[in-house]
PyMOL CGO cylinders between C-alpha atoms (Angstrom):
from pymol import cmd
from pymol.cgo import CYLINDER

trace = [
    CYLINDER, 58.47, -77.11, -44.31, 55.55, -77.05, -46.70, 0.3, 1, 1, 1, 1, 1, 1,
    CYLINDER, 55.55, -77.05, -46.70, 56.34, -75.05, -49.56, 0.3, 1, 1, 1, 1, 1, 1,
    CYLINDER, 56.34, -75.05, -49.56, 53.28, -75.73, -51.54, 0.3, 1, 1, 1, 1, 1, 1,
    CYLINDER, 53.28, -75.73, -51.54, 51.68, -72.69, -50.32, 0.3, 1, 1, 1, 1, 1, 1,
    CYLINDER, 51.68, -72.69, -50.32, 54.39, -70.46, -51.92, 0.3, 1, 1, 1, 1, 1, 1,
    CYLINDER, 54.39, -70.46, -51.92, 53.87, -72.62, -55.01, 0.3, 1, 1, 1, 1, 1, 1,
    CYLINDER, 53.87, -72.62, -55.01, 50.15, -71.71, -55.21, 0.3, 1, 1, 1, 1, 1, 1,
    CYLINDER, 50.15, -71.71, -55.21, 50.87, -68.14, -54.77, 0.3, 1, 1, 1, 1, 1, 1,
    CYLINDER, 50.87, -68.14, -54.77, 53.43, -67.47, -57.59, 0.3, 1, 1, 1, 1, 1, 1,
    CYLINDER, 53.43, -67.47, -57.59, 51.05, -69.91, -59.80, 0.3, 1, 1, 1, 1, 1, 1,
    CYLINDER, 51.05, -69.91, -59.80, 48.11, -67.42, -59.26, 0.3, 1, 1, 1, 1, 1, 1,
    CYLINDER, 48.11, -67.42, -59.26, 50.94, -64.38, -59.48, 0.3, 1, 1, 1, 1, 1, 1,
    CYLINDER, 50.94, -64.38, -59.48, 51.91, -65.84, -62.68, 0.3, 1, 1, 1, 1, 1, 1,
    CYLINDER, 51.91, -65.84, -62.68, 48.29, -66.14, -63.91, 0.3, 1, 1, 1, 1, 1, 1,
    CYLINDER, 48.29, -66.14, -63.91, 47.40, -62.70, -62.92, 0.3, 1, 1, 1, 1, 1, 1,
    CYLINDER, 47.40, -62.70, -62.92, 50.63, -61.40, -65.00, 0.3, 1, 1, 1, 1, 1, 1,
    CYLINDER, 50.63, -61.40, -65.00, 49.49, -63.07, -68.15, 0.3, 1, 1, 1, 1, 1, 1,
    CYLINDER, 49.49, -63.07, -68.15, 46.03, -62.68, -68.26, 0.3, 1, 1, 1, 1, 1, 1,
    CYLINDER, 46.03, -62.68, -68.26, 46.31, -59.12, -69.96, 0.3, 1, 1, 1, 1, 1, 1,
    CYLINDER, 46.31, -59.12, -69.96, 48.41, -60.82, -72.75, 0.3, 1, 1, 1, 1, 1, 1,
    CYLINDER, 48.41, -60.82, -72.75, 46.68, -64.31, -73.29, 0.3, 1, 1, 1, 1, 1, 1,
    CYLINDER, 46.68, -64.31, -73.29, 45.59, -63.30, -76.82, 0.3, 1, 1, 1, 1, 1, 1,
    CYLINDER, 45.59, -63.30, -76.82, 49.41, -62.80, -77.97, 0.3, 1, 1, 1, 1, 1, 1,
    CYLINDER, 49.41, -62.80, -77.97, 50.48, -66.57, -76.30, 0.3, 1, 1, 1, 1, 1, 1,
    CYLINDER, 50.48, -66.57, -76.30, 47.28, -68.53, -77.01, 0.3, 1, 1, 1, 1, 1, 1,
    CYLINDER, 47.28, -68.53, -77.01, 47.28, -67.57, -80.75, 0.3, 1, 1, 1, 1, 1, 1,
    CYLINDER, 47.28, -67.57, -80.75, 50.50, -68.63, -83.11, 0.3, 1, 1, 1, 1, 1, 1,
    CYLINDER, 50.50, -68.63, -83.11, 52.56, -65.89, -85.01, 0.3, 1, 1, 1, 1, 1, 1,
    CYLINDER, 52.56, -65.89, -85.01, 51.87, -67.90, -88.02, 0.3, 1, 1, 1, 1, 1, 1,
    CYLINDER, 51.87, -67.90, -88.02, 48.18, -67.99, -87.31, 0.3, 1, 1, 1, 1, 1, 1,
    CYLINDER, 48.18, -67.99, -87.31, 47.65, -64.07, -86.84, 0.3, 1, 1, 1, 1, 1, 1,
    CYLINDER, 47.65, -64.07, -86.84, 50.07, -63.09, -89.64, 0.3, 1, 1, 1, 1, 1, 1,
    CYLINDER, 50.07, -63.09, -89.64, 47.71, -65.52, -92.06, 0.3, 1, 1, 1, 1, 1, 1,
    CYLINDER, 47.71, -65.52, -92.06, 44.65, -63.72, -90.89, 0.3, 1, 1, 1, 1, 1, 1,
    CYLINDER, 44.65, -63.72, -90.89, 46.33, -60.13, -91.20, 0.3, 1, 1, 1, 1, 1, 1,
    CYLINDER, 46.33, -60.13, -91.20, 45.64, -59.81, -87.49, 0.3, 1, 1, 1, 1, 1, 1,
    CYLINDER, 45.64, -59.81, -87.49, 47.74, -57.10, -85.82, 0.3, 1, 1, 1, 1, 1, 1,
    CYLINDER, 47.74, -57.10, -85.82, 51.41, -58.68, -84.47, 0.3, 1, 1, 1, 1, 1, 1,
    CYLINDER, 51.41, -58.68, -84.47, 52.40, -56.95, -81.46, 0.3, 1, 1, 1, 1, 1, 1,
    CYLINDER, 52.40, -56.95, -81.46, 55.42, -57.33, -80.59, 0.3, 1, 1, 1, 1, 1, 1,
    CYLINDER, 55.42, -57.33, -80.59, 56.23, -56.58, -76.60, 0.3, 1, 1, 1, 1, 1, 1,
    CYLINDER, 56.23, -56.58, -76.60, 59.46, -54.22, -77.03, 0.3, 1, 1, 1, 1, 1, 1,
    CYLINDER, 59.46, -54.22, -77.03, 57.20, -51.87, -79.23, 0.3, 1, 1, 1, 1, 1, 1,
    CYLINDER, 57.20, -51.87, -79.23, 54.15, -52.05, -76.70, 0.3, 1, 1, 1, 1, 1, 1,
    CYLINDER, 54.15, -52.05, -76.70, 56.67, -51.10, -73.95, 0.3, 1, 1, 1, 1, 1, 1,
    CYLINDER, 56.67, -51.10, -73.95, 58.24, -48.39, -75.65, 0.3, 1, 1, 1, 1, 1, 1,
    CYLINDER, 58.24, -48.39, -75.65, 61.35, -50.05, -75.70, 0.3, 1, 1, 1, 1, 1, 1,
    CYLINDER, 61.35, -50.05, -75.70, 61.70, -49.63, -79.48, 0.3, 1, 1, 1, 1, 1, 1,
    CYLINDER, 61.70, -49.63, -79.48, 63.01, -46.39, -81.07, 0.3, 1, 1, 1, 1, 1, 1,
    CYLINDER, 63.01, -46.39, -81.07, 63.43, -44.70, -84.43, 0.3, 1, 1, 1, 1, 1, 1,
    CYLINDER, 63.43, -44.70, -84.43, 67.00, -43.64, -85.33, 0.3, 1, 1, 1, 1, 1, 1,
]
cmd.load_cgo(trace, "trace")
């Protein structure tokens, strides 16, 4: 069985996912915190992170 098929798919699955967020993985934390860029951080974008 020839499973490159399913390879391609989750490849351009993948890609799809992470297109939205390419600016946050192309560009270092280092980088953005030298150039007082915004750091997002995922939990907070999500919601995931709460004040007590």
């Amino acid at each position: 069985m020839n499973r490159t098929p399913f390879a391609v798919l989750a490849l351009v699955r993948f890609t799809v996912l992470l297109r939205p967020h390419s600016e946050q993985l192309v560009i270092r934390y280092s980088e953005r915190a030298e150039c007082d860029m915004p750091v997002i951080m995922p939990a907070d974008s999500a919601g995931l992170v709460s004040d007590w």
